[in-house]
N, CA and C atoms as an extended XYZ file, in Angstrom:
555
Properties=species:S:1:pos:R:3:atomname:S:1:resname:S:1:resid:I:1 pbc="F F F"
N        -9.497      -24.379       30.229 N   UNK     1
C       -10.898      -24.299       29.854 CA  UNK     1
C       -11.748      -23.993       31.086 C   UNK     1
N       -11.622      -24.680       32.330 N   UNK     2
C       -12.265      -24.853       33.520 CA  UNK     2
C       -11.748      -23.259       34.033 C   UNK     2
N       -11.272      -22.551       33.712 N   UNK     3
C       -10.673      -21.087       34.015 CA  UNK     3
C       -12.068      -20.231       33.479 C   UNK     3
N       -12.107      -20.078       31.770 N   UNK     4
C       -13.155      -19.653       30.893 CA  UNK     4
C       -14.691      -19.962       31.357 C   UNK     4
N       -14.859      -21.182       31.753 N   UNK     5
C       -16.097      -21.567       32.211 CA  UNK     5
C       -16.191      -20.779       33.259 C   UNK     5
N       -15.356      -20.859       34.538 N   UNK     6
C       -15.772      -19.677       35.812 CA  UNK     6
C       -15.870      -18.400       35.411 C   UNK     6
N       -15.347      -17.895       34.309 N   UNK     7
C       -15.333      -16.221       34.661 CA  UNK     7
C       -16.308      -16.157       33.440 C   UNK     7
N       -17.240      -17.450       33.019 N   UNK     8
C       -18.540      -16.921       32.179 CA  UNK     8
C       -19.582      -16.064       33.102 C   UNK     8
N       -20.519      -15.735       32.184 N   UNK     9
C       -21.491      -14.402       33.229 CA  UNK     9
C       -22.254      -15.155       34.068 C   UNK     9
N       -22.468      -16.161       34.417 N   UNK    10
C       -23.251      -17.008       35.052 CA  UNK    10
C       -23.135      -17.085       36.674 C   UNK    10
N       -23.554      -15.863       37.821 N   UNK    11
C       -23.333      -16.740       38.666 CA  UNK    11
C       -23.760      -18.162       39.156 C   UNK    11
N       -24.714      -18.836       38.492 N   UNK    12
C       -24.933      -20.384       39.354 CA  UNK    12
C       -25.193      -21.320       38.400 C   UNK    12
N       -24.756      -21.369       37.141 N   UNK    13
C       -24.785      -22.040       35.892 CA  UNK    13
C       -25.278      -23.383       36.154 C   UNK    13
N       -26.154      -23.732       35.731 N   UNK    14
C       -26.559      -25.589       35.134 CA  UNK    14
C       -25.636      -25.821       34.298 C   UNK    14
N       -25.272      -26.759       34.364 N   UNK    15
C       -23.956      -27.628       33.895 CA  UNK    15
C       -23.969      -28.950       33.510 C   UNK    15
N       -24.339      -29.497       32.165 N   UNK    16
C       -25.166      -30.809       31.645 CA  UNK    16
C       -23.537      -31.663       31.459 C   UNK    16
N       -23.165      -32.867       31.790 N   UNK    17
C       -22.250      -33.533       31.219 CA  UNK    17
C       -22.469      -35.119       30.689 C   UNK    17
N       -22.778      -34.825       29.685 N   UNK    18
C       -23.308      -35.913       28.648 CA  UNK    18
C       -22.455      -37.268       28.491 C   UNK    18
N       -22.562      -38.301       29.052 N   UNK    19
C       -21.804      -39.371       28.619 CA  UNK    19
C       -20.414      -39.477       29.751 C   UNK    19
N       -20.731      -39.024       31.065 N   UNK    20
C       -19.721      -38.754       32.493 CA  UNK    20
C       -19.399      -39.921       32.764 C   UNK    20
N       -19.351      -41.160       31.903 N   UNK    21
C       -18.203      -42.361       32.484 CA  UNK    21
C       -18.286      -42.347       33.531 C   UNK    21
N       -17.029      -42.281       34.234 N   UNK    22
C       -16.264      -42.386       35.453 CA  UNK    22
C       -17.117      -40.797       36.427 C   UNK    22
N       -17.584      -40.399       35.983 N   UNK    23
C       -17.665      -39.048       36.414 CA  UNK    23
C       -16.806      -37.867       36.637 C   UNK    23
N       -15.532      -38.057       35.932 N   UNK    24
C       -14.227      -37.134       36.075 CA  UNK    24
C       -14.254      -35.745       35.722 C   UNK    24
N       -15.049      -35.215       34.452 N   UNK    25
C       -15.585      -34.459       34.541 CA  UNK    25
C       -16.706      -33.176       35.580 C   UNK    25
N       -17.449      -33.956       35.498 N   UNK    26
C       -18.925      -33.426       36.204 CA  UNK    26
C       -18.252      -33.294       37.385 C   UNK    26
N       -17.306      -34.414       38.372 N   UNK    27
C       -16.952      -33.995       39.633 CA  UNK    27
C       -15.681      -32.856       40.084 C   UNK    27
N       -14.938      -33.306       38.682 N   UNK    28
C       -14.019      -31.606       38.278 CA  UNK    28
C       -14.836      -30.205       38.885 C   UNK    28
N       -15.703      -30.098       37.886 N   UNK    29
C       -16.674      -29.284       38.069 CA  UNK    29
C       -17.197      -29.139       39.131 C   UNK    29
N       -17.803      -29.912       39.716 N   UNK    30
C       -18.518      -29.462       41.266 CA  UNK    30
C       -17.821      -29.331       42.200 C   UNK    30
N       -16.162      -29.933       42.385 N   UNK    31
C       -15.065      -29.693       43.258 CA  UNK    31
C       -14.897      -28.078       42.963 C   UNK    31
N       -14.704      -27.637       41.890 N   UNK    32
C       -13.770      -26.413       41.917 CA  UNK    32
C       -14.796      -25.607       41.110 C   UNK    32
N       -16.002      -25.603       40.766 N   UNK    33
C       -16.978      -24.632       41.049 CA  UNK    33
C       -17.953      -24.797       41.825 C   UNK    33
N       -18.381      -24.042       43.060 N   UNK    34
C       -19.138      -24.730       44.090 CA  UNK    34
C       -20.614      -24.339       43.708 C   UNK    34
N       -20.480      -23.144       42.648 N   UNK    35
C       -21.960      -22.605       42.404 CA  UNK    35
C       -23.040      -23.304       41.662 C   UNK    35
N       -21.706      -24.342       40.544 N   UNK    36
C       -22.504      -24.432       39.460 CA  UNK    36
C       -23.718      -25.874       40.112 C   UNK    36
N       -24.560      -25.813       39.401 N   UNK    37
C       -25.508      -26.974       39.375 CA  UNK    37
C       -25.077      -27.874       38.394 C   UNK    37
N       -24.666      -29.352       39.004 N   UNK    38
C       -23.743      -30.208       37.732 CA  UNK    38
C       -25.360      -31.490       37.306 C   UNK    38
N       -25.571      -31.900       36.608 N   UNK    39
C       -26.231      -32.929       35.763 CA  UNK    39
C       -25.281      -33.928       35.215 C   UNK    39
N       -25.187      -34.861       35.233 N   UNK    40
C       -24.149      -35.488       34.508 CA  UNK    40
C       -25.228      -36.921       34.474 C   UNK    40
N       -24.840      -37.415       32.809 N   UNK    41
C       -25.667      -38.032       32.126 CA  UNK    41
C       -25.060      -39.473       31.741 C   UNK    41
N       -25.364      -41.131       31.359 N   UNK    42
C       -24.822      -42.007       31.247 CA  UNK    42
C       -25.911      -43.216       30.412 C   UNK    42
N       -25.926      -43.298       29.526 N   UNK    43
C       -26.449      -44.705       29.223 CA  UNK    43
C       -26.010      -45.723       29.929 C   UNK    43
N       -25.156      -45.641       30.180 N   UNK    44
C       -24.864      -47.149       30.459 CA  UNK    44
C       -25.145      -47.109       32.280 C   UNK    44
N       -25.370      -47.971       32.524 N   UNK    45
C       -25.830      -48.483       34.185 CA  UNK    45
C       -24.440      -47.986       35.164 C   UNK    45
N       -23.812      -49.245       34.534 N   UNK    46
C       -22.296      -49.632       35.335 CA  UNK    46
C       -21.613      -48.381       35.184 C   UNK    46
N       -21.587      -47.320       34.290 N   UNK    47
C       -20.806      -46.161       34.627 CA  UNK    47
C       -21.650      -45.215       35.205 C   UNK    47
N       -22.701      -45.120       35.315 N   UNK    48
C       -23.617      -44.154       36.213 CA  UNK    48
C       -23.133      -44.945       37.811 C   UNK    48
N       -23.025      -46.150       37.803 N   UNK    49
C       -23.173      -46.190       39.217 CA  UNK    49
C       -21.526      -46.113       39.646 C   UNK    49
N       -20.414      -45.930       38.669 N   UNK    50
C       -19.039      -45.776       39.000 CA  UNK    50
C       -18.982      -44.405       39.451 C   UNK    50
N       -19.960      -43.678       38.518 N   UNK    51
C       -19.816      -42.669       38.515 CA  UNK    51
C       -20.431      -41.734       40.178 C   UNK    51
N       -21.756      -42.445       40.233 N   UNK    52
C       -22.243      -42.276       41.792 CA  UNK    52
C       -20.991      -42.518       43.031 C   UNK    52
N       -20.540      -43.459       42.819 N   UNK    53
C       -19.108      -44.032       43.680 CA  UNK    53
C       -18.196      -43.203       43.549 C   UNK    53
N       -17.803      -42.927       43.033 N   UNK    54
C       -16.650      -41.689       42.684 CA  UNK    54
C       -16.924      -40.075       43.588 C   UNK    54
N       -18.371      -39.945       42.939 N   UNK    55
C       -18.893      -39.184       44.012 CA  UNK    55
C       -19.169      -38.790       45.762 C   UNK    55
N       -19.354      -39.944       46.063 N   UNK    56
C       -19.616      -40.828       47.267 CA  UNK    56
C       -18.225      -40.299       47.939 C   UNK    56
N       -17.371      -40.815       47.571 N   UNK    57
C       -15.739      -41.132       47.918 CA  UNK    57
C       -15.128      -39.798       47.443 C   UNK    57
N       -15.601      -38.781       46.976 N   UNK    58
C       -15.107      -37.803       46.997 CA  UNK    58
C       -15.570      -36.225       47.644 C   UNK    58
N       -16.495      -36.886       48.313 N   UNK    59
C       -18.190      -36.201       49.392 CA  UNK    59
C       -18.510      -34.998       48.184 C   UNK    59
N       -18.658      -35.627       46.856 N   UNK    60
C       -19.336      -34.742       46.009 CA  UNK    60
C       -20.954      -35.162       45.558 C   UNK    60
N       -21.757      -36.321       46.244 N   UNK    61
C       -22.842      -37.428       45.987 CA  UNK    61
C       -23.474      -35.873       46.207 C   UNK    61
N       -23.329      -35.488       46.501 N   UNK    62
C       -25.287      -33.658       46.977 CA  UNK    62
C       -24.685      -32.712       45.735 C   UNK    62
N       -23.799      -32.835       45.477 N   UNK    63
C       -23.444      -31.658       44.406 CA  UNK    63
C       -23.909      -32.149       43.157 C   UNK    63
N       -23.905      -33.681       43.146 N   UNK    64
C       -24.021      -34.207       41.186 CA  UNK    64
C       -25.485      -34.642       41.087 C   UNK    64
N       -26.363      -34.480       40.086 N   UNK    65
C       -27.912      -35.231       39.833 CA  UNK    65
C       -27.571      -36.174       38.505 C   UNK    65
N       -27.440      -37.294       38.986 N   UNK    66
C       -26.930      -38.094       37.681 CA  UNK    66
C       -28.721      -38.679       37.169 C   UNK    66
N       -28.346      -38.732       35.725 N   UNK    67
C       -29.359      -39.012       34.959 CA  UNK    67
C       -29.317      -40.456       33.989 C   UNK    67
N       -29.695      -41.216       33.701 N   UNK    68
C       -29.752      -42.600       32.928 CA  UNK    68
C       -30.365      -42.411       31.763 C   UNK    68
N       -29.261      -42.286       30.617 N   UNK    69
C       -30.241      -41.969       28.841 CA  UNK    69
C       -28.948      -41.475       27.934 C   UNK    69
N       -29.428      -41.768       27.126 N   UNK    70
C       -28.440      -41.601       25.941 CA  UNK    70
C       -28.236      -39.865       25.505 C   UNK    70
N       -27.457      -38.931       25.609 N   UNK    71
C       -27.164      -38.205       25.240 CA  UNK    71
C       -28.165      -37.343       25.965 C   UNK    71
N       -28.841      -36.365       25.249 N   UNK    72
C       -29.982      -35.479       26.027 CA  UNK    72
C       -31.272      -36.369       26.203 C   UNK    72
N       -31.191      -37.163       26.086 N   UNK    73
C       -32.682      -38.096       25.958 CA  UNK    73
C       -32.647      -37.949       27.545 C   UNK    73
N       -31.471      -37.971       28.850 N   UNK    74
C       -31.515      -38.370       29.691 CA  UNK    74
C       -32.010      -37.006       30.786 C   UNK    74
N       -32.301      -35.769       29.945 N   UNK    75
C       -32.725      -34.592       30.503 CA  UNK    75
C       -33.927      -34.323       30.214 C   UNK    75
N       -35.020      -33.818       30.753 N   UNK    76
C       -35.690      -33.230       30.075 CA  UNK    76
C       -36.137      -32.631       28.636 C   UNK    76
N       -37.424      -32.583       28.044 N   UNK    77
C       -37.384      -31.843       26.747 CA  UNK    77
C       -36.639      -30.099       26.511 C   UNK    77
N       -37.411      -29.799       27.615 N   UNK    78
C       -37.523      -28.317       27.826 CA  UNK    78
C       -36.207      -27.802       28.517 C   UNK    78
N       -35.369      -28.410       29.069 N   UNK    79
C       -34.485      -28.549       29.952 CA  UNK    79
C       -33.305      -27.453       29.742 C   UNK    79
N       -32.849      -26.348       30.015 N   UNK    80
C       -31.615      -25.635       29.609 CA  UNK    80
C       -30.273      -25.426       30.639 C   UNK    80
N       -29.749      -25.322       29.590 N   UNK    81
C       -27.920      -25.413       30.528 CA  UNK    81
C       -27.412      -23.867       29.897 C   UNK    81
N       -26.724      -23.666       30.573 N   UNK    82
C       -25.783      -22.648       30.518 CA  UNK    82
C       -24.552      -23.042       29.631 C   UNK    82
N       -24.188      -24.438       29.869 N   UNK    83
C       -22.719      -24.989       29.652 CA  UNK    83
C       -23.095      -26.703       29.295 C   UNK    83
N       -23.078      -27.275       28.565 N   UNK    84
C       -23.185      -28.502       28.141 CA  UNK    84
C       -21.483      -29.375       27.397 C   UNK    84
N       -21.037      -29.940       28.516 N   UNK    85
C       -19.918      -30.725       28.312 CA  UNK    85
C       -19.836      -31.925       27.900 C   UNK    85
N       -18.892      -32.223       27.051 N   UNK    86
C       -18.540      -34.128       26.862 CA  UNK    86
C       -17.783      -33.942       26.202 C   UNK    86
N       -17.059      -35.638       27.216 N   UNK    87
C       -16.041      -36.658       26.192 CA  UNK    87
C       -16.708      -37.677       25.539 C   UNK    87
N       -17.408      -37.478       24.045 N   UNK    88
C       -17.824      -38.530       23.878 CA  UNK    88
C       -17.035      -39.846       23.061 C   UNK    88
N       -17.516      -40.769       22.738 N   UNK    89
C       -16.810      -41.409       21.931 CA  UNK    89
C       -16.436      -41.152       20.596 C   UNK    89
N       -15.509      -41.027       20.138 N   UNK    90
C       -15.042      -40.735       18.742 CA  UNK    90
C       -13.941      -41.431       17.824 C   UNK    90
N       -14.072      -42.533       18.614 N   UNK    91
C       -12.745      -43.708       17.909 CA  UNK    91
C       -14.082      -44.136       16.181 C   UNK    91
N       -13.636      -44.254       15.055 N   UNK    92
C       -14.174      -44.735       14.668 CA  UNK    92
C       -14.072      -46.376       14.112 C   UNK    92
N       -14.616      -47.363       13.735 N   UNK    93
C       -15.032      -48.859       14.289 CA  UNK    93
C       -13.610      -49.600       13.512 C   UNK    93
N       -13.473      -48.796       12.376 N   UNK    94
C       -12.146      -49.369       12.073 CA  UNK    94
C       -10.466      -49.296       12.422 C   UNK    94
N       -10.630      -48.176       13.484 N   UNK    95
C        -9.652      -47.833       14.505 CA  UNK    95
C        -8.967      -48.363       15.391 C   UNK    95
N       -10.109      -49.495       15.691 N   UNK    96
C       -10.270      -50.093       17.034 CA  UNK    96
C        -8.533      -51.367       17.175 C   UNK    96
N        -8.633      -51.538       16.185 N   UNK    97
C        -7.178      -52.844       16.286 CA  UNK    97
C        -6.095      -51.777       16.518 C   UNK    97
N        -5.954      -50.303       16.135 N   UNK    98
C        -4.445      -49.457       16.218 CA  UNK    98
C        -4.582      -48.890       17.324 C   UNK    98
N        -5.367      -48.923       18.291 N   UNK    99
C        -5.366      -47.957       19.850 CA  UNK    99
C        -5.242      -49.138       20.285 C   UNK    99
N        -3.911      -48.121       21.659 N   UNK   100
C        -3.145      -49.105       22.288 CA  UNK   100
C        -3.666      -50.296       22.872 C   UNK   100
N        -3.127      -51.862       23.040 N   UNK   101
C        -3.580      -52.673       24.107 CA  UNK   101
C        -4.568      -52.074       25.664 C   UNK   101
N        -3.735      -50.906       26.537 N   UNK   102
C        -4.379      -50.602       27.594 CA  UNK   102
C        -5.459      -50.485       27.287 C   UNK   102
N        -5.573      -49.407       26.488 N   UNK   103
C        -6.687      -48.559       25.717 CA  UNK   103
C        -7.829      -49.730       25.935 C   UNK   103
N        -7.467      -50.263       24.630 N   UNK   104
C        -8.650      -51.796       24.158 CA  UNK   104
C        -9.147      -52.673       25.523 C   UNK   104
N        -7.641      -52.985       26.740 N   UNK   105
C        -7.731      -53.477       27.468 CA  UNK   105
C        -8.928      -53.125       28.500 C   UNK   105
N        -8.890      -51.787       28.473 N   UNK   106
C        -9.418      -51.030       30.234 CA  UNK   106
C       -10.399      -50.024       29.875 C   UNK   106
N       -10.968      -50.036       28.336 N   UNK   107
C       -12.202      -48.966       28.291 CA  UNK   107
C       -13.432      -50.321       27.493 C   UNK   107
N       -14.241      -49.823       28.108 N   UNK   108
C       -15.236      -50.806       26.869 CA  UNK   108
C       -15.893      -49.946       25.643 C   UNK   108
N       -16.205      -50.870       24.539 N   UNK   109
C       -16.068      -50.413       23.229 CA  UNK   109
C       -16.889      -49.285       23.011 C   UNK   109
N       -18.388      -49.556       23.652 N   UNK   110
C       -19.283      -48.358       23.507 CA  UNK   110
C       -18.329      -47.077       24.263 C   UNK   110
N       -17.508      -46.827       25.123 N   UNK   111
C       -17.337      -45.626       25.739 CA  UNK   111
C       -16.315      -44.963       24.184 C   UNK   111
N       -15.799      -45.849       23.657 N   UNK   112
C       -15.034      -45.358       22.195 CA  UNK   112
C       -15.135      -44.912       21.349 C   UNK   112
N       -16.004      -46.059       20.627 N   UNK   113
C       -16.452      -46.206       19.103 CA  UNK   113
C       -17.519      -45.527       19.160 C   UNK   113
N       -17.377      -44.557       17.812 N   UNK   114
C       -18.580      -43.991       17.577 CA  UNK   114
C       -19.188      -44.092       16.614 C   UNK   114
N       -19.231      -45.554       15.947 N   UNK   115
C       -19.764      -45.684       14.050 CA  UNK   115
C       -18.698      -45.514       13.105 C   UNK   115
N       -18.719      -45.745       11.919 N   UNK   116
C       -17.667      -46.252       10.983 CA  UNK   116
C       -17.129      -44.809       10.747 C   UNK   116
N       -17.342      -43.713       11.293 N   UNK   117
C       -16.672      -42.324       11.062 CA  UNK   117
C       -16.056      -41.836       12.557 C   UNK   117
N       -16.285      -42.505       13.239 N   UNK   118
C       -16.211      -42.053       14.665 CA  UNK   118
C       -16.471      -40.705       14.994 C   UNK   118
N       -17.692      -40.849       14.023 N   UNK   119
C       -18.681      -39.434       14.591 CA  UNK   119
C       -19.512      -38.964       14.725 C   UNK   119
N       -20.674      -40.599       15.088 N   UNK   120
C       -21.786      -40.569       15.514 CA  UNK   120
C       -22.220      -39.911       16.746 C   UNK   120
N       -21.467      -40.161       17.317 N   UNK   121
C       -22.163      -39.450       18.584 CA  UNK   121
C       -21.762      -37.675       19.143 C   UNK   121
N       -20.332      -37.166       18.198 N   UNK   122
C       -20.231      -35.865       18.024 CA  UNK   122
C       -21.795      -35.469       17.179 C   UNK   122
N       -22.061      -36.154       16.616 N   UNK   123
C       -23.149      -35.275       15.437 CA  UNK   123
C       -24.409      -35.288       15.982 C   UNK   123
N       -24.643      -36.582       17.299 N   UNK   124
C       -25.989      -36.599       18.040 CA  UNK   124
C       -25.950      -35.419       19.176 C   UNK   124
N       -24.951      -35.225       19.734 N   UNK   125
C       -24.780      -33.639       20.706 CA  UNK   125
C       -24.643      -32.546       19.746 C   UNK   125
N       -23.522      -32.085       18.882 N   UNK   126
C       -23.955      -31.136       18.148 CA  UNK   126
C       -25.003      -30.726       17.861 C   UNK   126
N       -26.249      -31.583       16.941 N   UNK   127
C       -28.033      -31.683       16.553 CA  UNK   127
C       -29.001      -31.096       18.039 C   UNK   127
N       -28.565      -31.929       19.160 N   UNK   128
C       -29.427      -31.761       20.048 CA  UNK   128
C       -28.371      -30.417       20.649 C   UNK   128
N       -27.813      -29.814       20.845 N   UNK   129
C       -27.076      -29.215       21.998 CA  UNK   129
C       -27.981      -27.492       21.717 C   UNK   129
N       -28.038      -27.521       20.772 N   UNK   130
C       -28.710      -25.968       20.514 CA  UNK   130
C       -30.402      -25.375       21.184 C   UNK   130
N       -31.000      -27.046       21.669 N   UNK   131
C       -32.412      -27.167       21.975 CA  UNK   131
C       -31.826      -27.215       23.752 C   UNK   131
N       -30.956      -27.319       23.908 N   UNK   132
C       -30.387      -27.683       25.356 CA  UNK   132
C       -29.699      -26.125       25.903 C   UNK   132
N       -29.227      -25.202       25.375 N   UNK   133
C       -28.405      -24.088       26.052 CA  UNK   133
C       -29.786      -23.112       25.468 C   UNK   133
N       -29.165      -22.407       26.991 N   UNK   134
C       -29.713      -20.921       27.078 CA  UNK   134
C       -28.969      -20.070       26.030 C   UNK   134
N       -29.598      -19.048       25.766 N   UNK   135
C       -29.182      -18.115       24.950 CA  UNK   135
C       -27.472      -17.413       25.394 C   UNK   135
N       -26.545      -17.909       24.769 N   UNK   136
C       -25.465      -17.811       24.649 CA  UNK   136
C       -24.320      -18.798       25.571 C   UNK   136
N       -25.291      -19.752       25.195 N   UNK   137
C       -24.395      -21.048       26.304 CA  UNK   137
C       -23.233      -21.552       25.729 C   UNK   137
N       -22.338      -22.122       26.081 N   UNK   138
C       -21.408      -23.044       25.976 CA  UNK   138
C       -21.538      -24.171       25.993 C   UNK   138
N       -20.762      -24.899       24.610 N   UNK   139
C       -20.814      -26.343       24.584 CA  UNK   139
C       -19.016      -26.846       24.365 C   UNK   139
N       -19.003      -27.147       24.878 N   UNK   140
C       -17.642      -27.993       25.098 CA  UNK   140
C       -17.086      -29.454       25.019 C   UNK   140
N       -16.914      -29.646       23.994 N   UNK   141
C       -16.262      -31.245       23.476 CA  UNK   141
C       -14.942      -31.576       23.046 C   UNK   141
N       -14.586      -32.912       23.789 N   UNK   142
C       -13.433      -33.479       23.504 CA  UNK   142
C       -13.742      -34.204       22.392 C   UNK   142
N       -12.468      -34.050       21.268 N   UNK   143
C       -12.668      -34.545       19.896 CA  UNK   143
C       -11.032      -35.382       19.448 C   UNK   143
N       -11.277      -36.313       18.694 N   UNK   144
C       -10.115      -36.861       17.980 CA  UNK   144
C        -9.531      -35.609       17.371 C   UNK   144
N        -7.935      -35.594       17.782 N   UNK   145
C        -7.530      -34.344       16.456 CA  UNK   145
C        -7.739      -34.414       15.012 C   UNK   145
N        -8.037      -35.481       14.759 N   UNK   146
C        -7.902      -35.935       13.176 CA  UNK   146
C        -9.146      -35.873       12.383 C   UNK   146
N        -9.973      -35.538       13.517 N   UNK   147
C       -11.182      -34.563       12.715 CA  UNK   147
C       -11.625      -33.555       13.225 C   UNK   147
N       -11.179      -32.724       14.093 N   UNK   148
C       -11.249      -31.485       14.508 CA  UNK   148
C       -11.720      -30.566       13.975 C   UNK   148
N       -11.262      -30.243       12.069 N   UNK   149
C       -10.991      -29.302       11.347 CA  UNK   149
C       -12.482      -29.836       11.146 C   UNK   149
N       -12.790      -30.859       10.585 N   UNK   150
C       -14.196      -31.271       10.193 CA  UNK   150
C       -15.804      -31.347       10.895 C   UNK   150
N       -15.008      -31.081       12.061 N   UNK   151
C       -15.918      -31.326       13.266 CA  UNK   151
C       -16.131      -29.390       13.888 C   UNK   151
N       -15.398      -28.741       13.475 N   UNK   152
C       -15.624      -27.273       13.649 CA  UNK   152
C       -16.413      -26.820       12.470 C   UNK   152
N       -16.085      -27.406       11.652 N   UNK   153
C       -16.974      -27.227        9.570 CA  UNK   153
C       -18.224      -26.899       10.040 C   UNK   153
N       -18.968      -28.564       11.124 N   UNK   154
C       -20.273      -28.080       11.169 CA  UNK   154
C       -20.914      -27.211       11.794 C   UNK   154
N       -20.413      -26.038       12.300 N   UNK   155
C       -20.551      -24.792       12.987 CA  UNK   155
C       -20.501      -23.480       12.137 C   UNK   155
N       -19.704      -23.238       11.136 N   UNK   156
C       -19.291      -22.740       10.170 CA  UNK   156
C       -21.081      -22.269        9.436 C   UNK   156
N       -21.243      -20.929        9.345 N   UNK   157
C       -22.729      -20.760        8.753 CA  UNK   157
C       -23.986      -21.124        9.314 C   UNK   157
N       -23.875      -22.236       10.223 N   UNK   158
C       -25.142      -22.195       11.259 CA  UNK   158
C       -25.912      -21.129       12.110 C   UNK   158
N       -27.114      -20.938       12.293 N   UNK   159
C       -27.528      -19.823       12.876 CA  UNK   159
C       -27.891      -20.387       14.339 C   UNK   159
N       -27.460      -21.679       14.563 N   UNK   160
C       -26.971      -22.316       15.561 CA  UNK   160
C       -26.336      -22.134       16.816 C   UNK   160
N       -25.107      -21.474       15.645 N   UNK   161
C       -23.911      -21.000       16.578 CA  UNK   161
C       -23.429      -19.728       16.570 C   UNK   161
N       -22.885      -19.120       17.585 N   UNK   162
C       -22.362      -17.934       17.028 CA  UNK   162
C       -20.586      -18.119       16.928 C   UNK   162
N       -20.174      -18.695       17.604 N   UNK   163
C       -18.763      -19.029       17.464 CA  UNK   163
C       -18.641      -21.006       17.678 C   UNK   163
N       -17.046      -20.347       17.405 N   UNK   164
C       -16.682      -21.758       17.400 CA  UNK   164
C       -15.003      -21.293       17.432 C   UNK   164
N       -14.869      -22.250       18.248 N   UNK   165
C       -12.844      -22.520       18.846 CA  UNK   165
C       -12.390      -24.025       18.915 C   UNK   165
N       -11.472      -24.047       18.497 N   UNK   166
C       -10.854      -25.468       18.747 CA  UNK   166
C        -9.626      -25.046       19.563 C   UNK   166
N        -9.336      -25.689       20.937 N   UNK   167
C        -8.039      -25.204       21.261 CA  UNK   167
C        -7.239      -26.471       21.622 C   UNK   167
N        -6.451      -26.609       21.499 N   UNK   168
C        -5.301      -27.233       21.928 CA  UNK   168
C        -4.705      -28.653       23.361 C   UNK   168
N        -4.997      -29.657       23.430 N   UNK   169
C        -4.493      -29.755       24.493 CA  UNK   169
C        -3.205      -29.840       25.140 C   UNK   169
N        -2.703      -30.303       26.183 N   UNK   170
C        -1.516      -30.159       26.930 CA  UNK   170
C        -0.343      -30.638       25.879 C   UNK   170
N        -0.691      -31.412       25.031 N   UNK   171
C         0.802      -31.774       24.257 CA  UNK   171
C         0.278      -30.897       22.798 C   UNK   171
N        -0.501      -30.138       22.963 N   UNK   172
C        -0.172      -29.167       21.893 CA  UNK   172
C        -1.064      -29.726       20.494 C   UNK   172
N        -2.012      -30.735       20.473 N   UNK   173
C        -3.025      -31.550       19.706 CA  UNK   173
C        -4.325      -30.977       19.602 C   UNK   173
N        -5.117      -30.181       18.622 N   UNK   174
C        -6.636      -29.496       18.293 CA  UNK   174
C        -6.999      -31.062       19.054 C   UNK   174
N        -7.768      -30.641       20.539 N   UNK   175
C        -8.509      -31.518       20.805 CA  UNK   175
C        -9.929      -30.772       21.798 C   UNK   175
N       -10.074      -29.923       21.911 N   UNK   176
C       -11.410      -29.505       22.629 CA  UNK   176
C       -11.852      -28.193       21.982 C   UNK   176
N       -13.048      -28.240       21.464 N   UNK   177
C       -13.890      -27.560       20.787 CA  UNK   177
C       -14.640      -26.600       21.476 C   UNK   177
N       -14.794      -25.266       21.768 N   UNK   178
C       -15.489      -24.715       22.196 CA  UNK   178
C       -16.664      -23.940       21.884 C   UNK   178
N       -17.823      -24.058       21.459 N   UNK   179
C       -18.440      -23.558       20.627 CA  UNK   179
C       -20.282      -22.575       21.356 C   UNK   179
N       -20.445      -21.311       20.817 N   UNK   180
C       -21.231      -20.713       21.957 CA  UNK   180
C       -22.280      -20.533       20.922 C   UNK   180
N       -23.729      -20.754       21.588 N   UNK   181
C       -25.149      -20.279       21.094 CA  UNK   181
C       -25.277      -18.615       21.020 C   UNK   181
N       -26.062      -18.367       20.005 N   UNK   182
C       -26.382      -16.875       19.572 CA  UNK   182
C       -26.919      -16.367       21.127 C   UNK   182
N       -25.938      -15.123       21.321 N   UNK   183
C       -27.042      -14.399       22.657 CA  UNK   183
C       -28.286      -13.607       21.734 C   UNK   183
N       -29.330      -13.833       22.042 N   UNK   184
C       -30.052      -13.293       21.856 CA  UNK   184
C       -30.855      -12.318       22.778 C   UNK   184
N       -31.088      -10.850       21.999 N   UNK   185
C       -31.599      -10.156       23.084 CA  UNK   185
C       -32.645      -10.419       23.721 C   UNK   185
């Protein structure tokens, strides 16, 4: 994916990453694209400031502008990206007893659960992501495979979108969605 993103037309792309935990993402990104401008976004305190640390310790702290807010709330109104990324949560609430011990052990619940469909917070970036990209941007989300097919549906006929991809990850599982805004002339 991180291949596709560089050879988009963008030389110096804004680069929004919604919900950057740990910051593993966003600092992906600013390691091995040096152009892009990264944003990376966090409700929660304690992972914005893991996420600052991570940075710090990886001399990426001047490359990242971390932001405090729930989804796009934490950007600007007017604000546009080229490329808008996330892993958001998508376990849904009745899930939670069958993912593994570690799992349960070493993530906390909000970074998971996303509401009794585990797909509250796919449907709060989807809604907002179209008011957020420039004309023919990229949005990129990690998704449960087990709603993938359902979670590409809402792209399907939107004047929203102009495409939509689900591809594959490393063990061969529909898990990252790729989906691009209408270029408009």
């Amino acid at each position: 994916v991180l291949g596709g993103l560089r050879a988009a037309h963008w030389p110096a792309p804004r680069v929004l990453d919604l919900g950057t935990g740990s910051g593993a993402i966003a600092l992906t990104l600013a390691a091995e694209w040096p152009a892009a401008a990264l944003t990376a976004t966090d409700a929660s305190a304690a992972a914005l400031e893991r996420a600052r640390a991570n940075a710090a310790a990886l001399g990426l702290a001047g490359r990242v502008r971390f932001a405090a807010g729930r989804w796009f709330e934490a950007v600007g109104v007017g604000e546009r990206f080229e490329v808008v990324v996330s892993n958001p949560p998508y376990v849904a609430e009745s899930e939670w007893d069958s993912l593994p011990e570690d799992v349960r052990g070493f993530e906390p619940r909000g970074a998971l659960l996303a509401g009794p469909d585990g797909l509250d917070d796919l449907r709060a970036i989807v809604d907002g992501a179209p008011r957020h990209l420039v004309a023919g941007g990229l949005l990129a989300l990690e998704l449960a495979e087990t709603r993938a097919s359902e979670v590409a549906g809402w792209f399907t006929g939107s004047p929203a979108w102009e495409s939509v991809e689900v591809l594959p990850d490393l063990a061969g599982r529909p898990r990252c969605l790729l989906a691009r805004a209408p270029a408009r002339a």
